[in-house]
Legacy VTK file of the C-alpha trace (Angstrom):
# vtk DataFile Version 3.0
C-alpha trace
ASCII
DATASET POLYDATA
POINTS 149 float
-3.896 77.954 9.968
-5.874 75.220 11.922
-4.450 72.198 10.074
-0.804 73.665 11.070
-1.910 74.183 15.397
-3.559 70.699 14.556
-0.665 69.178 13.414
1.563 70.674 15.892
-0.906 69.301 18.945
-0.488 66.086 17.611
3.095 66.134 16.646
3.530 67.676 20.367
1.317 64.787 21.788
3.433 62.110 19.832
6.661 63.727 21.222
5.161 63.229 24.708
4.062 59.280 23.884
6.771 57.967 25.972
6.966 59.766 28.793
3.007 59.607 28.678
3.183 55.953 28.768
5.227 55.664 31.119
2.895 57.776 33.708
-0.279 54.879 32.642
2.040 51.891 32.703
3.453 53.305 36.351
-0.419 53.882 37.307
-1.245 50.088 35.689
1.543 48.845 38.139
0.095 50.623 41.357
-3.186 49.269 40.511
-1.808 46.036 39.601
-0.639 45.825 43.403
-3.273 47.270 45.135
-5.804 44.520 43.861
-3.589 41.449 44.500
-2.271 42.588 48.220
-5.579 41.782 49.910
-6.040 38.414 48.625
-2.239 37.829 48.907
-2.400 39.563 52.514
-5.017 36.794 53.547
-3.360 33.422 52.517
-5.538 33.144 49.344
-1.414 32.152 47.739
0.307 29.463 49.244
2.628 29.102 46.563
5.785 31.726 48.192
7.340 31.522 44.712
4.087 32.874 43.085
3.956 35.421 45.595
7.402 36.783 45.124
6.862 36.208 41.594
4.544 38.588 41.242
5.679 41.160 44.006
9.091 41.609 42.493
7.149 42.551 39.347
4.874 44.874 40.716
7.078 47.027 43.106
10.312 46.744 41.043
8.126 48.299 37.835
6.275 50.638 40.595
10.136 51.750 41.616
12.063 52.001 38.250
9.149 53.871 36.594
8.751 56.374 39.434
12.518 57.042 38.794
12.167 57.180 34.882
9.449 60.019 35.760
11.256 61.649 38.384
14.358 61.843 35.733
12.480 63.116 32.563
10.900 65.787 35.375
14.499 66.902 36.022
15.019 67.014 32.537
17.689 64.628 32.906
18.426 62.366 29.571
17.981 58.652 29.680
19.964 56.865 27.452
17.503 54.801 24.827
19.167 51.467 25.059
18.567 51.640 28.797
14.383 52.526 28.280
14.324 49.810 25.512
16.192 47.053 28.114
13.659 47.793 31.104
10.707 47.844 29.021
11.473 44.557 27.559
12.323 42.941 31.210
9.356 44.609 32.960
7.083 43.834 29.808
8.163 39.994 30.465
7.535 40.296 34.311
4.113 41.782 33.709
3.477 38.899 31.186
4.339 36.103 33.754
3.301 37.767 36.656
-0.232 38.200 34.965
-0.067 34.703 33.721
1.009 33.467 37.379
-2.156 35.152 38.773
-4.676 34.177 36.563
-2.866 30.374 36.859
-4.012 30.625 40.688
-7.012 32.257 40.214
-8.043 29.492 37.749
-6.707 26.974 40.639
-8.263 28.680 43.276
-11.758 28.884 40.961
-11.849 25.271 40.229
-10.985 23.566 44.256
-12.996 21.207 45.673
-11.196 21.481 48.716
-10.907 25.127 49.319
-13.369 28.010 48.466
-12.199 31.376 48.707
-14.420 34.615 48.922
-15.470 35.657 45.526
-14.303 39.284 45.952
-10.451 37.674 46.502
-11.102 36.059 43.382
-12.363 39.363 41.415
-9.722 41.119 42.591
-6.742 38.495 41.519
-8.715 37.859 38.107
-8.887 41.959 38.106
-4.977 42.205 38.743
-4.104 39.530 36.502
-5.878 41.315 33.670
-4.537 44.501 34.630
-1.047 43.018 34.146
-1.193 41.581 31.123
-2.537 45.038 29.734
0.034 46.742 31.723
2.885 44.356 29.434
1.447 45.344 26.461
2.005 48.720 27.180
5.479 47.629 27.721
6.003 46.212 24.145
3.824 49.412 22.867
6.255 52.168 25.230
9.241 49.925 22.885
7.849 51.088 20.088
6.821 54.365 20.983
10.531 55.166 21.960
12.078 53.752 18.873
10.320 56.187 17.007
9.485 59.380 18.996
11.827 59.071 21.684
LINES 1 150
149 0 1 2 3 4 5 6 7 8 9 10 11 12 13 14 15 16 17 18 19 20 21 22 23 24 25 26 27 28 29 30 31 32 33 34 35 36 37 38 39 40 41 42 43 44 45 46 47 48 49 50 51 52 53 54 55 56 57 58 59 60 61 62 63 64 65 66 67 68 69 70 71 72 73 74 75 76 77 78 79 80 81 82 83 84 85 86 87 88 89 90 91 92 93 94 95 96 97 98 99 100 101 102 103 104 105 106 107 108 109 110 111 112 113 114 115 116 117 118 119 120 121 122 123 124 125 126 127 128 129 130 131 132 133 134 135 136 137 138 139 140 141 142 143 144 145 146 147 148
């Protein structure tokens, strides 16, 4: 009797993979943004394309994924093709946007000119991390839907 509730908790718990990683790669994203608005907020990027680079990343994945949530909530069926497409683009987003932040963080580390507060740079080096983590969930939440979704 144990192995079968065993196997069901973990058949149940590989059921609930995608919409599971949806809810850490939605609470990546939030935390994503939260670290690089204050250095963003004070000037720290003075590249506008980096900056809307990576905002358009964060809050569009933020948005989408709150929606995705919202929808499997309501019990309302997303269509797979549509989960596998915004994964993909939000999984490359996540990859530049990380790669664009660590970029200027490496910039911003390595001035002679200009020397930012060091918990600016913790907290871009901190988001740019986060990112890249947050696309590999992407790629992983493709996978997880191709076979348990």
């Amino acid at each position: 009797m144990p192995d079968e509730e065993d196997k069901s908790l973990s058949e149940s718990l590989l059921r609930a993979s995608p919409f599971l990683i949806k809810v850490l790669e939605l609470i990546l994203a939030v935390l994503c943004f939260l670290l690089i608005y204050v250095p963003f907020d004070n000037r720290l990027q003075s590249n506008v394309h980096h900056a809307g680079m990576v905002y358009v990343a964060y809050c569009t994945t933020i948005l989408v994924n709150s929606v995705l949530i919202a929808s499997h909530l309501q019990h309302q069926r997303i269509p797979r093709r549509t989960l596998y497409i915004f994964s993909t683009i939000c999984g490359l987003l996540f990859l530049i946007a990380g790669c664009v932040v660590l970029n200027d963080w490496w910039t911003l580390m390595h001035s002679i000119y200009f020397h930012p507060p060091k918990l600016f740079l913790d907290m871009m080096i901190c988001s740019g991390f986060f990112a890249i983590l947050n696309s590999i969930a992407f790629f992983v939440d493709i996978w997880f839907t191709f076979r348990y979704g």
